[in-house]
C-alpha positions as CSV (number, residue, x, y, z in Angstrom):
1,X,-19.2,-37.1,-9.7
2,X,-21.5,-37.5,-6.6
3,X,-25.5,-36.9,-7.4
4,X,-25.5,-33.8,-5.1
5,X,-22.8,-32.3,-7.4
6,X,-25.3,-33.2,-10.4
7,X,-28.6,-32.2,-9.0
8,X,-26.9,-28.7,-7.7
9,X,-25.3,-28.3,-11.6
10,X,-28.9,-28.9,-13.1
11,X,-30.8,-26.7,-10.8
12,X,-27.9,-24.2,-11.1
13,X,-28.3,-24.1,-15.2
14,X,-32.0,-24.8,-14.7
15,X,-34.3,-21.8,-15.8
16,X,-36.2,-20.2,-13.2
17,X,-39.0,-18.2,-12.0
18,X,-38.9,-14.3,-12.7
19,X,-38.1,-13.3,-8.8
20,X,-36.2,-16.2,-8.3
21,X,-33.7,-15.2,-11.7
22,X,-34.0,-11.9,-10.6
23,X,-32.5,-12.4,-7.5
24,X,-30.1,-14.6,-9.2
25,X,-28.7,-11.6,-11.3
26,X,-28.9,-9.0,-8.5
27,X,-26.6,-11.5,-5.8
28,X,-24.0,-12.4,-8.7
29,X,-23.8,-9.0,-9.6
30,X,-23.6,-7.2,-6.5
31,X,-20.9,-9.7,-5.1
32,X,-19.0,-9.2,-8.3
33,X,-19.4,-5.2,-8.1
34,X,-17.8,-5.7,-4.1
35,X,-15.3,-7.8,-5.0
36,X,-14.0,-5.5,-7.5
37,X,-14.1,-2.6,-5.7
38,X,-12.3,-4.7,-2.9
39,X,-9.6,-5.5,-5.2
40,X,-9.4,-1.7,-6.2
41,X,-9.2,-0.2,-2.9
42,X,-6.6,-2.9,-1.5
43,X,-4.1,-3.0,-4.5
44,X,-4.5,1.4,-4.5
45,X,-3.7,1.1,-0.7
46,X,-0.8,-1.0,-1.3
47,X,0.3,0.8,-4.3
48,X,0.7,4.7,-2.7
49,X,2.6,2.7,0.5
50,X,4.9,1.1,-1.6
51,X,5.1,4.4,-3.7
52,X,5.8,6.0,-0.7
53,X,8.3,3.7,1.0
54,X,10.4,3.3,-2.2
55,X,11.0,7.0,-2.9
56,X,11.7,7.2,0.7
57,X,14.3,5.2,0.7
58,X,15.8,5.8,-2.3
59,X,16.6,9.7,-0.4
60,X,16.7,9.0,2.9
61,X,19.6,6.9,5.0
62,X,18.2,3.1,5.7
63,X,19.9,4.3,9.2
64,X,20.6,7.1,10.5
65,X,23.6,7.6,13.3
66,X,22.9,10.8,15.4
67,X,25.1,11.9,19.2
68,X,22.6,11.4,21.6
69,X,23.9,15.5,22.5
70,X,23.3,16.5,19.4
71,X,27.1,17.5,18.1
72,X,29.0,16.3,15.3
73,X,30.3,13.4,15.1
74,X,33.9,13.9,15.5
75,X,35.5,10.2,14.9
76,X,33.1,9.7,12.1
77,X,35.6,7.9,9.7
78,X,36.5,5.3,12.0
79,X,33.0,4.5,12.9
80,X,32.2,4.8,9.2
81,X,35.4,1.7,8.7
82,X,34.5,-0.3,11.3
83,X,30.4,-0.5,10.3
84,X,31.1,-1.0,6.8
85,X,32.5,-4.9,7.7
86,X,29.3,-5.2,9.5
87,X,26.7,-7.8,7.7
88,X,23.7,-6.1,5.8
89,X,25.3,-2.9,5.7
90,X,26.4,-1.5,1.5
91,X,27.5,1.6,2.3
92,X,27.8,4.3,5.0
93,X,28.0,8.8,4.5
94,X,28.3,11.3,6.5
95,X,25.8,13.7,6.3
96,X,24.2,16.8,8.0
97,X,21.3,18.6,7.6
98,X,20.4,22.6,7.8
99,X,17.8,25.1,7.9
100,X,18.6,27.8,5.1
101,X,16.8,30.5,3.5
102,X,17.5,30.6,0.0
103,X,17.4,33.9,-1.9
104,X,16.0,34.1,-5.8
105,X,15.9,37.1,-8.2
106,X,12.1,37.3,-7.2
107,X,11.0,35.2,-4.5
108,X,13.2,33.9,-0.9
109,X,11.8,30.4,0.1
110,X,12.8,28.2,2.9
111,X,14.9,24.8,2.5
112,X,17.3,22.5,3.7
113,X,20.7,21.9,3.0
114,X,21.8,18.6,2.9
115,X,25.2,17.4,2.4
116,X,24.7,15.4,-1.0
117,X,27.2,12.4,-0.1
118,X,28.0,10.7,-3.4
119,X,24.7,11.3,-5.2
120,X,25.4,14.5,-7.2
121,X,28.7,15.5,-9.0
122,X,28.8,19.2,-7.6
123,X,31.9,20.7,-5.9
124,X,33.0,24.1,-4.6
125,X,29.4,26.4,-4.2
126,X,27.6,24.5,-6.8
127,X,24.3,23.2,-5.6
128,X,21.5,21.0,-6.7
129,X,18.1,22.3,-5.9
130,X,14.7,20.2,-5.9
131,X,13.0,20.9,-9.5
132,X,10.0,22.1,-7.4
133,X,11.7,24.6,-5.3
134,X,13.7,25.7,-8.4
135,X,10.7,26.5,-10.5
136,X,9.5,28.6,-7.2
137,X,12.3,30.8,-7.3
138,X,12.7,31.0,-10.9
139,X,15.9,29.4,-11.3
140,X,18.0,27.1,-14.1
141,X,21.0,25.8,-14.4
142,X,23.9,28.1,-14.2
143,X,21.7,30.5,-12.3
144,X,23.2,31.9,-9.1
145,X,21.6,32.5,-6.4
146,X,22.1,33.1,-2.1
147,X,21.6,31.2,0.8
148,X,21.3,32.3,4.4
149,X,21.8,30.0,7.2
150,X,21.0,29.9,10.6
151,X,24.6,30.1,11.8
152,X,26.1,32.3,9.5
153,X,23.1,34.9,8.2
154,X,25.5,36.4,5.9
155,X,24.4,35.9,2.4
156,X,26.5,33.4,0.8
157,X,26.9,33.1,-3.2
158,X,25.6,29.4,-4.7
159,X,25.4,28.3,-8.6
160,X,22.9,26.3,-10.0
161,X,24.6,22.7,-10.6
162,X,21.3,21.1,-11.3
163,X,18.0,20.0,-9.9
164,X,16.6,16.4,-9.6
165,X,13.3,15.5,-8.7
166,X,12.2,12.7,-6.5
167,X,8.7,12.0,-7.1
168,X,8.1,13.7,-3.4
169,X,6.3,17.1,-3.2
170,X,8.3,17.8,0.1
171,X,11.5,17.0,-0.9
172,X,11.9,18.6,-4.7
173,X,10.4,21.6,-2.5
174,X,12.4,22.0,-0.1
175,X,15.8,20.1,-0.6
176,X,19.0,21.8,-1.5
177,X,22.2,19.3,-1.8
178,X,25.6,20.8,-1.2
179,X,29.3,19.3,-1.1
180,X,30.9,18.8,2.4
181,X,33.2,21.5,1.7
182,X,30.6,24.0,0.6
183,X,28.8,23.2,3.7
184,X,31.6,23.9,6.0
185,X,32.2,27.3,3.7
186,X,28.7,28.4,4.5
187,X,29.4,27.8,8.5
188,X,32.6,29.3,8.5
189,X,34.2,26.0,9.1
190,X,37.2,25.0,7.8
191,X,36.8,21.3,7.6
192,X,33.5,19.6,7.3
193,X,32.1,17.4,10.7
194,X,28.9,15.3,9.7
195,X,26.2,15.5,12.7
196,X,24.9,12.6,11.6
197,X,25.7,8.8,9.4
198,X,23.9,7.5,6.6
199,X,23.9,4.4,6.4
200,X,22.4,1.4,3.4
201,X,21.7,-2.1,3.9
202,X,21.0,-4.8,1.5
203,X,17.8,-5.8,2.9
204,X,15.4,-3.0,3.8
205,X,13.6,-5.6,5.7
206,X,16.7,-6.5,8.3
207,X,17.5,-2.6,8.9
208,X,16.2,-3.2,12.9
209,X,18.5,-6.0,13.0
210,X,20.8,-4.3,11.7
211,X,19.9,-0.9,13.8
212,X,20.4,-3.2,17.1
213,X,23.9,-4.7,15.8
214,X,25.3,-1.1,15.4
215,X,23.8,-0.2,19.1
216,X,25.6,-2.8,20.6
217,X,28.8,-2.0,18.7
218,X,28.3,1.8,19.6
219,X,26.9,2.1,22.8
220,X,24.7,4.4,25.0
221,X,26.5,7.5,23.3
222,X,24.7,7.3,20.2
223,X,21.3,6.9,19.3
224,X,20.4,4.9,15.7
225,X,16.8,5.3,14.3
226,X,16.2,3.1,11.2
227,X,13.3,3.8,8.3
228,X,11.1,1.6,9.8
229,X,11.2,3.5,13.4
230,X,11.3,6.9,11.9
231,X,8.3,6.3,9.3
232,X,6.3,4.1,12.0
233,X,3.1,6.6,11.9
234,X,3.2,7.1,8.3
235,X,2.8,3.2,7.8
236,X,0.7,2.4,10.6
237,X,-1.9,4.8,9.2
238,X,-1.6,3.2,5.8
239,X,-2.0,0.2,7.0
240,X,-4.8,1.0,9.2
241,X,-6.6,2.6,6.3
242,X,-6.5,-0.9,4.5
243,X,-7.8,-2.9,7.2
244,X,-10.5,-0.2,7.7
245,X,-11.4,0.2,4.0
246,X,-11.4,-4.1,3.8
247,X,-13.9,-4.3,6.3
248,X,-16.5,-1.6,5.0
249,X,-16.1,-2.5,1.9
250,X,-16.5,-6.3,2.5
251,X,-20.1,-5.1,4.2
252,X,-21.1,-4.9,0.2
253,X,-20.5,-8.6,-0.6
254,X,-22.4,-9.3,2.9
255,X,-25.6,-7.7,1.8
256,X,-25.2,-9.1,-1.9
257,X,-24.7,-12.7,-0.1
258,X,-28.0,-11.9,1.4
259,X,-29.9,-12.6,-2.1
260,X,-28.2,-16.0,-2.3
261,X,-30.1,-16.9,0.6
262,X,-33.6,-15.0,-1.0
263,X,-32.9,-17.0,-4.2
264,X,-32.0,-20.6,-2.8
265,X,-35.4,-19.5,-0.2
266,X,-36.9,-19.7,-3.2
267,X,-35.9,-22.0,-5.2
268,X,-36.6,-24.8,-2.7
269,X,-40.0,-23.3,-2.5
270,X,-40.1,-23.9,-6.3
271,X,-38.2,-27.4,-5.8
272,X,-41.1,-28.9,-2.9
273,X,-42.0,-31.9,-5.1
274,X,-38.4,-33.0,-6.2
275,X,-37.5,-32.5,-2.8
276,X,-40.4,-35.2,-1.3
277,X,-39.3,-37.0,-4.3
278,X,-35.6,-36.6,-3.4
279,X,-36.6,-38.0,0.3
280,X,-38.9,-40.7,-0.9
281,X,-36.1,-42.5,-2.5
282,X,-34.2,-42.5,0.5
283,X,-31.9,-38.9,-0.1
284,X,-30.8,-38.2,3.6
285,X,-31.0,-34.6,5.2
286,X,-26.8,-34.2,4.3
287,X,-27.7,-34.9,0.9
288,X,-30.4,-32.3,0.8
289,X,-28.5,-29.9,2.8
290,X,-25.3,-30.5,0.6
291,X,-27.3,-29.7,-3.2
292,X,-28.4,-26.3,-1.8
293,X,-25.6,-25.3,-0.3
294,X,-23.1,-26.6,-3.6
295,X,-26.0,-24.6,-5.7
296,X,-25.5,-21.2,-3.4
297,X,-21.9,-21.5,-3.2
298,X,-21.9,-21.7,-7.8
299,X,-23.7,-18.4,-7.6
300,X,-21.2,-17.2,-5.4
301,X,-18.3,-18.4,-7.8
302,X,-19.6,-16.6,-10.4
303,X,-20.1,-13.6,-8.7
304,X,-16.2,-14.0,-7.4
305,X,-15.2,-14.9,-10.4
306,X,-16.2,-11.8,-12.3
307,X,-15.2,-9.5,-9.3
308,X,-11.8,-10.6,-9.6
309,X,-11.6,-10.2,-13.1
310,X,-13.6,-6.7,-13.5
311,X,-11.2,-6.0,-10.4
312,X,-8.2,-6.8,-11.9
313,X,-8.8,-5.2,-15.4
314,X,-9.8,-1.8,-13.3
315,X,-6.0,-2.2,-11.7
316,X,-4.6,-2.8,-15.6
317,X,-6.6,0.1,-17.1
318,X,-5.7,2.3,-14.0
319,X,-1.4,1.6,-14.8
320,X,-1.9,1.9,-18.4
321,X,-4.1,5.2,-18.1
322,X,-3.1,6.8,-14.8
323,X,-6.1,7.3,-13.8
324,X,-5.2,8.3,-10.3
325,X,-3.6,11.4,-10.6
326,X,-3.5,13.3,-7.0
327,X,-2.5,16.8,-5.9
328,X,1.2,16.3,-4.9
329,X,1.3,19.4,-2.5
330,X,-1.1,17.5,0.1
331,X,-0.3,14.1,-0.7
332,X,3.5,13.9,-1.6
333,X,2.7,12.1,-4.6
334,X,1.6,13.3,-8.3
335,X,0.1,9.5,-8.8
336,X,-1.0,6.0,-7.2
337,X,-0.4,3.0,-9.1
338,X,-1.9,0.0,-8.4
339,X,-0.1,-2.8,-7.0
340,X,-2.1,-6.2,-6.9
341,X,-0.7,-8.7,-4.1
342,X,-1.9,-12.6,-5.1
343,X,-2.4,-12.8,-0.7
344,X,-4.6,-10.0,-1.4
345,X,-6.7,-11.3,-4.0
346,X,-6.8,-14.9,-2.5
347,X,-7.7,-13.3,1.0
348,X,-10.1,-11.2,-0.8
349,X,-11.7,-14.7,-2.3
350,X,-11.3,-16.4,0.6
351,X,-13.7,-13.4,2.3
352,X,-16.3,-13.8,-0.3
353,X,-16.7,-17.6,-0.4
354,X,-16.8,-17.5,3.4
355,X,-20.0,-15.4,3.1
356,X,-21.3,-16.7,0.6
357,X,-21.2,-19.9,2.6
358,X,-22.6,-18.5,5.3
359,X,-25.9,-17.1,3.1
360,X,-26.2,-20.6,2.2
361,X,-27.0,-22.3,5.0
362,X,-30.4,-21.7,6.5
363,X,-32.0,-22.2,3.1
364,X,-30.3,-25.5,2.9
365,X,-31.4,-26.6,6.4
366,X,-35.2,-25.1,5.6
367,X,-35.0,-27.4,2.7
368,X,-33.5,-30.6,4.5
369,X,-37.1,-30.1,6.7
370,X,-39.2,-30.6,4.1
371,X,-41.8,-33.3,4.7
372,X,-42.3,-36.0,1.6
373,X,-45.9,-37.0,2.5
374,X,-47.4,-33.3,2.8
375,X,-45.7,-32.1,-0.6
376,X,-46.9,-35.4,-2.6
377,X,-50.4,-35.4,-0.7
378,X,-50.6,-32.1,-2.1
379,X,-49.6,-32.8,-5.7
């Protein structure tokens, strides 16, 4: 161990003045308070955008295959054979979408009809209906009900199948799933033409890969949006929102780091004589300059160090309580977990020892400027 590394460990256990401990106290404590609360906002961030992707796409097509006119696809199970070979792609379903009115005992609400695919066993002019949208209307299992659609605006008769329930406000309030042949029923159809593919891939990440594979294949006749494209906004902002709450927030560990500097000013106020003493017997400025800046940089750690575990025990106690419960009709979601990332948390570390390092430094120099002959003149 070098004799800067000992000298900062003494002074660093040392007992001090009243200002100087004071100060001591407030800089550990007020970088520990805004490294926690770093932690806290970055793993909530990350937590309602990965609560949000993942109930995305576990009810929304990874891809989505539209005519650039807008018509049905009339070919679809050809298209469906031939992308199904295709690398990264599990499984493709037609689908089509619709604006309906549906019609309750008591209340009429507006929803969408969406051809439910493989996800619900219903058949004939059974439905399933978003548990939000049911509770609305007032309707159970083995209710009946009617539904009025754009293109036919005769009231047609449905039954109550069952509801399911995302963990998305908009959806379970809005979504109605019906078979393909119950969807050509209520538009007077007798065969049922998707408008538009659905299509799942094995890795979410490699859906614009994927996306550009399939506009090669299919040409200038179609036009393919993946989740990434369609939900662009929605992430940016979230994203935006993290970078935006890292950098105010970070401003709290910048003015903490500023009583590292008060304290070290101090202490090599306190520390004169052993400094002259220090230079006397031939310590070098890099010495000096190295003992203040290692004994800054252990207040620092120990202000990190219990940021990052108050920070993390906040993210614990916040999964095991809920604590963040939110109103689902404006934010989609009923509740944010908290999702710590170890890039976070190191980058989050890596911020606070960088300013810590920083507070350091002029302290350290003032103290490497010291003069041996006026401090032991004056002793």
């Amino acid at each position: 161990m070098s004799f800067e590394l000992k000298l900062a460990l003494k002074y660093f256990r040392a007992r001090r003045k009243s200002l100087a401990r004071f100060t001591s106290v407030v800089a550990i404590v007020g970088i520990a308070v805004g490294g926690a609360a770093l932690i806290i906002a970055q793993t909530l961030a990350k937590g309602f955008q990965d609560e949000m992707r993942d109930k995305i796409l576990a009810n929304t097509a990874h891809i989505s295959i539209f005519h650039m006119d807008g018509g049905e696809i009339s070919n679809w199970q050809d298209i469906k054979n031939n992308l199904e070979k295709t690398e990264n792609i599990k499984e493709v379903l037609p689908m089509s979408f619709e604006n309906a009115l549906v019609i309750g005992e008591n209340e009429t609400s507006y929803a969408i009809l969406k051809v439910q695919g493989s996800k619900f066993k219903i058949q004939g002019s059974e439905i399933a209906i978003g548990a939000k949208l049911a509770e609305k209307l007032n309707l159970k299992i083995g209710d009946s009900a009617e539904i009025i659609t754009l293109e036919n605006q005769t009231p047609q008769k449905i039954k109550i199948a069952e509801t399911f329930e995302t963990g998305l406000f908009d959806y379970d309030s809005t979504w109605i799933y019906v078979s393909p042949e119950n969807f050509a029923r209520l538009h007077n159809k007798q065969v049922f033409t998707p408008a538009n593919l659905g299509i799942s891939v094995k890795d979410i990440y490699k859906s614009n890969e994927t996306a550009n594979k399939i506009r090669t294949e299919l040409g200038e006749n179609f036009k393919i949006v993946d989740w990434q494209e369609a939900n662009r906004p929605l992430f940016a902002a979230l994203s935006l929102e993290r970078k935006v709450s890292l950098a105010i927030i970070s401003l709290i560990i910048f003015i903490a780091a500023l009583n590292i500097t008060t304290t070290l000013a101090l202490l090599v106020n306190e520390r004169r004589l052993d400094i002259a003493v220090l230079r006397t017997c031939g310590a070098k400025t890099s010495n000096l300059i190295k003992i203040f800046l290692l004994e800054g940089l252990f207040l620092g750690f120990v202000g990190i160090f219990c940021g990052v575990i108050l920070g993390l025990l906040a993210c614990f106690a916040g999964n095991y309580f809920k604590l963040v419960s939110i109103s689902a009709e404006v934010y989609s979601l009923n509740y944010i977990p908290f999702h710590p990332q170890i890039s976070n948390i190191l980058l989050i570390i890596l911020i606070a020892f960088a300013v810590c390092l920083g507070a350091c430094v002029y302290p350290a120099f003032k103290a490497s400027k010291i003069k041996p002959s006026e401090n032991l003149r004056l002793q």
